[in-house]
C-alpha positions as CSV (number, residue, x, y, z in Angstrom):
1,X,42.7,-47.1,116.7
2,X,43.0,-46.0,112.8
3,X,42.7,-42.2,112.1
4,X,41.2,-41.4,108.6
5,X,42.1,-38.1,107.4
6,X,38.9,-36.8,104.8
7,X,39.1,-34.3,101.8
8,X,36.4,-32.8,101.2
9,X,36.2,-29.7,98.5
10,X,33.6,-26.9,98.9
11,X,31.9,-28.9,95.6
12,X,30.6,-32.2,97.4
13,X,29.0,-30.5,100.1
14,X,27.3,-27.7,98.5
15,X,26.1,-30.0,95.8
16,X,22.6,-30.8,95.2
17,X,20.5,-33.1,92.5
18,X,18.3,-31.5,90.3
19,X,16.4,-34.3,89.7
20,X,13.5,-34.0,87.6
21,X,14.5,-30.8,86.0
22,X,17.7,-32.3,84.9
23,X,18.5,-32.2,81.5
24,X,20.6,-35.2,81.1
25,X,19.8,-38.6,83.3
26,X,22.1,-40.7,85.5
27,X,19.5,-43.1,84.3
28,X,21.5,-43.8,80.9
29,X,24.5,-46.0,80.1
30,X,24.9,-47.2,82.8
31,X,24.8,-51.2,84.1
32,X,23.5,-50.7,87.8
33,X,25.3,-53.5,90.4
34,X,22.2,-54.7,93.2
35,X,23.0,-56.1,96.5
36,X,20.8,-59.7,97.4
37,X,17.9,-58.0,98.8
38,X,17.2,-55.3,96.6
39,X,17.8,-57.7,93.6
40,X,15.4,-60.3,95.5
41,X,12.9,-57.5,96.3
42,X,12.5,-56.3,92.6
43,X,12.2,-59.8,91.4
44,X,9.3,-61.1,93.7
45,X,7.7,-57.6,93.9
46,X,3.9,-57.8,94.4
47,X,3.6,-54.9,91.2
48,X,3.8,-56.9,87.9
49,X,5.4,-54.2,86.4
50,X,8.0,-54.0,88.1
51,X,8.1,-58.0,88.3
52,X,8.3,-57.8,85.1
53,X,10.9,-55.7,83.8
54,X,13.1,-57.7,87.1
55,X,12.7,-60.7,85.1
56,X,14.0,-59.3,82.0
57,X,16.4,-57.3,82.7
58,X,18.4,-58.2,86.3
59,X,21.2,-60.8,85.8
60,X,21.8,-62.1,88.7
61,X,25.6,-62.9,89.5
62,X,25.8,-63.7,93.3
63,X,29.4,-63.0,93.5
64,X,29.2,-61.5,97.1
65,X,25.7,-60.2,99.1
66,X,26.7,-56.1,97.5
67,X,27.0,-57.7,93.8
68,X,23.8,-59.9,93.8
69,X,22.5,-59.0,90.6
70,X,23.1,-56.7,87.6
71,X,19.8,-54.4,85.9
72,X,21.3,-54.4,82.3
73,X,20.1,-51.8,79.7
74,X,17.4,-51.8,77.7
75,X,18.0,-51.1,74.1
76,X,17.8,-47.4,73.5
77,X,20.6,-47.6,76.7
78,X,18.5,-46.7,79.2
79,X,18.0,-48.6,83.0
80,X,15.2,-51.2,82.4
81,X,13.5,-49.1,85.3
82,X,13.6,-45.8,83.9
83,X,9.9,-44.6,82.4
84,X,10.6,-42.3,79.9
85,X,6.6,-41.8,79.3
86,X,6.5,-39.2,82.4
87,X,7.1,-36.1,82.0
88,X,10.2,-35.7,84.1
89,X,12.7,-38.4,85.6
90,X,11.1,-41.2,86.7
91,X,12.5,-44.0,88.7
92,X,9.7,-46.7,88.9
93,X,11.2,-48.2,92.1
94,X,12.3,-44.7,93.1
95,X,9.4,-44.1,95.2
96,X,7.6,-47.2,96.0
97,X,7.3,-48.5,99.7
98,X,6.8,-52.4,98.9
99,X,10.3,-52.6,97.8
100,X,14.0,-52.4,99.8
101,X,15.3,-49.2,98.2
102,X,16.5,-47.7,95.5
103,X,20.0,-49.4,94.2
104,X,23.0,-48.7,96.3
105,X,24.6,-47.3,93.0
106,X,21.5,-45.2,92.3
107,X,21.2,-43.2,95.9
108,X,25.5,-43.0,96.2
109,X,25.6,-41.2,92.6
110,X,27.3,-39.0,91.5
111,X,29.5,-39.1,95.2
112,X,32.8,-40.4,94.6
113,X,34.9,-41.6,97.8
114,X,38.3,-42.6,96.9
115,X,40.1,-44.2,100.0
116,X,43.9,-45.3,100.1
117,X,45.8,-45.9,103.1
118,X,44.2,-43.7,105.9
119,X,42.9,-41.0,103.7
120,X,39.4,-40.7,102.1
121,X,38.8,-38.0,99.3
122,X,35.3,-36.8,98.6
123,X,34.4,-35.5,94.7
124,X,31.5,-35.8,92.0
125,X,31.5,-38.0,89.0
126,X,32.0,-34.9,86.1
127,X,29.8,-36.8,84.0
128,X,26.6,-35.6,86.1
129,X,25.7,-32.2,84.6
130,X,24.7,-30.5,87.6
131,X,28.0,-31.9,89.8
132,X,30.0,-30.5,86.4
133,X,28.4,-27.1,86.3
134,X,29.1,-26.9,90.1
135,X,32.3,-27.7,90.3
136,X,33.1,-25.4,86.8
137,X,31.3,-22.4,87.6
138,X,31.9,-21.5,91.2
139,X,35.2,-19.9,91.5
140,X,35.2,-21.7,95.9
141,X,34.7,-25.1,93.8
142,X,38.0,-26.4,94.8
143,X,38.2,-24.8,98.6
144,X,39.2,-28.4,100.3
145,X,37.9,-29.0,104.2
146,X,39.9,-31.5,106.1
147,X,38.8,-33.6,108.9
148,X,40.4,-36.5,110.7
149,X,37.8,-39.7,111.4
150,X,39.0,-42.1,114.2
151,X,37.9,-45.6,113.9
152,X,38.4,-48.7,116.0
């Protein structure tokens, strides 16, 4: 039996995406790692769009089944996936039921879990604008809640 003691602060758990009405996107500078399905899913996807931009932009790599594939940037630094002809955000395998999911990278950000030994602490990447005005502007930001996780 292994007890994991968690940080979290008052931060992570009250913090929400803005999504659309972001002004800034997660969806920029950033080389997104794919699993074997997902990267297998994109690539043989019955939309030709999305086939498409698979074939252009996903290196695969098969390292391990988590690090399949890599979606590299397009050239204004962008995710290959990312349509920037919509008015807001737009994923174009965000939504779409044909295909695995989203990247794991994609639905985990901005959550940060560093682990060492048996503790696990919870933050926000501070690049994300809304995780940064969060954390900067609420004076309970840092208030840490402590919980003990028992595992086999």
């Amino acid at each position: 039996m292994n007890i994991i003691n968690i940080y979290e602060p008052e931060y992570v758990r009250r913090f929400q995406c803005n999504g659309g009405g972001c002004l800034c996107t997660c969806c920029i500078g950033k080389e997104i790692p794919l699993d074997k399905v997902s990267s297998q899913s994109y690539l043989r996807s019955s939309d030709s769009d999305i086939r498409t931009v698979a074939q252009r932009s996903i290196e695969l790599a098969k390292t391990d089944l988590d690090n399949w594939g890599i979606i590299h940037l397009s050239s204004d630094n962008y995710c290959s996936f990312f349509d920037k002809s919509k008015s807001c955000t737009y994923c174009m395998i965000g939504n779409r039921d044909d295909l695995h999911t989203r990247p794991k990278f994609c639905l985990d950000y901005p959550y940060v879990n560093i682990r060492w030994k048996n503790e696990t602490r919870k933050s926000l990447a501070i690049e994300c604008p809304e995780a940064c005005g969060q954390i900067l502007m609420s004076p309970t930001s840092i208030w840490l809640e402590s919980t003990k996780h028992i595992s086999s």
